[in-house]
Structures are given as C-alpha cells and as structure tokens.
N, C-alpha and C positions, 0 to 999 in steps of 0.2 A: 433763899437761894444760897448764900453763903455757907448754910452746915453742907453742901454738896459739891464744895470746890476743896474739900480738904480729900473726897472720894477717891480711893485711887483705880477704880476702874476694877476691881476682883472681887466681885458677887461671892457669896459663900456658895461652896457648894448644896444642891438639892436633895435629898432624900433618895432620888432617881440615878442624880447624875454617883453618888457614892455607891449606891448598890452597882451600878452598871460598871465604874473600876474593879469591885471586888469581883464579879462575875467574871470578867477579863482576867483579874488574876489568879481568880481559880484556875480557868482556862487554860491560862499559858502555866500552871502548876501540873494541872494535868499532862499537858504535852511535855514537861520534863519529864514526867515518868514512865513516857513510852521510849525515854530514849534507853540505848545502852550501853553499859558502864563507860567504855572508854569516851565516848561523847558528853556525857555527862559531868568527867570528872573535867572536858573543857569548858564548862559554864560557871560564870560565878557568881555561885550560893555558897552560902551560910552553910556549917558544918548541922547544926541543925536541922536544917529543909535538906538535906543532902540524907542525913539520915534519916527522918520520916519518909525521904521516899523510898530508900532499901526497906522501911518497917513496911512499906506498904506491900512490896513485892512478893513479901513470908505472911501476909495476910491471905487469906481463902473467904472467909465469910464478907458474902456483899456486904451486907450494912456496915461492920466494921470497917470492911473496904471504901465506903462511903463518909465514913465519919473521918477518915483517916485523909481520907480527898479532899475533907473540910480542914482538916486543920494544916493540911499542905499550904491549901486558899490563904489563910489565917497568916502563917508565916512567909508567904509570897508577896503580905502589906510593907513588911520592914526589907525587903530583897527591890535591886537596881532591875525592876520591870523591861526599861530602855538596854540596858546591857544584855541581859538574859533572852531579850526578843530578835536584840542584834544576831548573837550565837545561833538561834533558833533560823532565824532567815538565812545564816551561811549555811548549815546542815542541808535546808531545804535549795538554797543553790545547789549545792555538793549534789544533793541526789538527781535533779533535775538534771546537772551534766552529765552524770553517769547512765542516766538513762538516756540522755540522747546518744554518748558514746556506741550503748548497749545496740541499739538503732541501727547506726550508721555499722556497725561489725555485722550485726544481722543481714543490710542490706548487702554490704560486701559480699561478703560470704556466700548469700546467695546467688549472685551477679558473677562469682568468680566462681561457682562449680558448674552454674548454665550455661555462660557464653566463654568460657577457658580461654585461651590465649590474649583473646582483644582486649577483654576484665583486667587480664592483667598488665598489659601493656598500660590499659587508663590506670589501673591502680600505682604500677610503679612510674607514672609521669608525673600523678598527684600528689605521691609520697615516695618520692626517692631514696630515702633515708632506712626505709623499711629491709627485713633482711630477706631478699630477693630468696635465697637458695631454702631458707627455711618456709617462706611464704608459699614458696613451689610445691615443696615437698609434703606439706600440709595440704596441700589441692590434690595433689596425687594423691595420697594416701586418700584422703575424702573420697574420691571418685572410685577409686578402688571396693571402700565399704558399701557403695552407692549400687555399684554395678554387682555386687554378691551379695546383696541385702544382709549387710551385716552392720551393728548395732552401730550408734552414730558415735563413737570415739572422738576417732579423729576429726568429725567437723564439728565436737565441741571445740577440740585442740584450737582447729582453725579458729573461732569464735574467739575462743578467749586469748588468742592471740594479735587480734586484729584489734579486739576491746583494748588490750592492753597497749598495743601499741597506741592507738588514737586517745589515751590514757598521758601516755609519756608524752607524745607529741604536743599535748595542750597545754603543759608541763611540770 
C-alpha cells in the first residue's frame, strides 16, 4: 500500500480520452473558419493557425480542403482552447441577441401597421426615448405602400429602425 500514497490522483490520459480532445479541437478549428475576418482577427491565435485558415479559404479541392482541416486540428494542440471557446461563445451570444432584437422589430412592426394608433401609444409608453416624429412617419409612409401595393421600402425602413433602436437601447 505504501507505493500508492505517494499517488497524486492524475491517471494518464487514455487512448480515447486524447483522441476525443483532438476531435474537440478539430472542431472548435473548424468553427474558426467559418467566422469572418473581422471576428476572427478578435480571437486569439497564433499567426500561424491564423494563416492556414486564410490558406484554407483559397483552397477548392475537398480533399485538400480536408487535409488542410487536419492540420488546422494539429495546430489548435498548441492554441489557448479555453480562450478561443470563450470568444466563440460571446459571438454566439452576440447573434442570439441580435436575433432576438430582429423578433421583437418584426413583432413591432407588425402590431404597429395593424392596430395604428393604440401600437403606438404602448410602443411610446414602453420606450419613450424612441424618435416619436420619425417612428410616425415611418408608419405613415408604410401604410401608404400597403394601401397601393407598392414594393415594401419603407416597412424595411420601419424594421431596421425599430432593430436598430432596440440595438442601442440594450446598449
């Protein structure tokens, strides 16, 4: 019993358990490479993995394409995994708010060219802050394209107005 008190509790890793981090850091090498440029240049890697992944993007042929996936893997061993998964999960916040922003403008929007004045009275009780005369005249105009079937302009306008504000407002 004595050779097993000096033990300090850290089994070597398995056969299984190493393949299954590389797999992971293939993975999360792959999802660098879908990001773009400006995202990317917030993650921190190695000038190296940085450039294989632009080599990859001037690749066309799969397999090279695939080999080239592999040696991403390969150089994602010596890169801060924790760090780099960090960046990845604010992205993936980032878009999630955006699309709930994207939502909540849609629902507006909608709510404020069908029921007009009441929509707006709850919209401006909700968000006072909002630019009353330009949020009006955004509705106007909308109903106007609505009422002479004319192409939806102005209730993008609306939209990406409404986005944008519930954008700023979050801040």
């Amino acid at each position: 019993m004595e050779e097993f008190e000096d033990f300090d509790g850290e089994l070597p890793k398995s056969k299984t358990q190493v393949k299954q981090e590389m797999h992971e850091l293939q993975a999360l090498g792959t999802q660098l490479t879908e990001l773009n440029g400006a995202q990317l240049a917030e993650v921190p890697i190695s000038d190296d993995l940085r450039e294989a992944i632009a080599t990859l993007h001037r690749i066309k042929s799969n397999e090279a394409r695939r080999r080239q996936n592999q040696y991403i893997g390969k150089l994602m061993r010596s890169e801060d995994g924790e760090a780099i998964e960090a960046v990845l999960n604010r992205f993936k916040e980032r878009d999630q708010l955006h699309l709930r922003f994207d939502k909540m403008a849609e629902d507006w929007r909608a709510r404020l060219l069908k029921e007009g004045k009441a929509a707006q009275s709850d919209f401006f009780d909700n968000y006072p802050s909002a630019d009353h005369q330009q949020l009006r005249q955004l509705i106007r105009d909308s109903q106007k394209e609505i009422k002479n079937n004319k192409p939806p302009t102005n209730q993008r306008k609306l939209f990406r107005f409404l986005r944008d504000f519930f954008i700023q407002e979050a801040g």
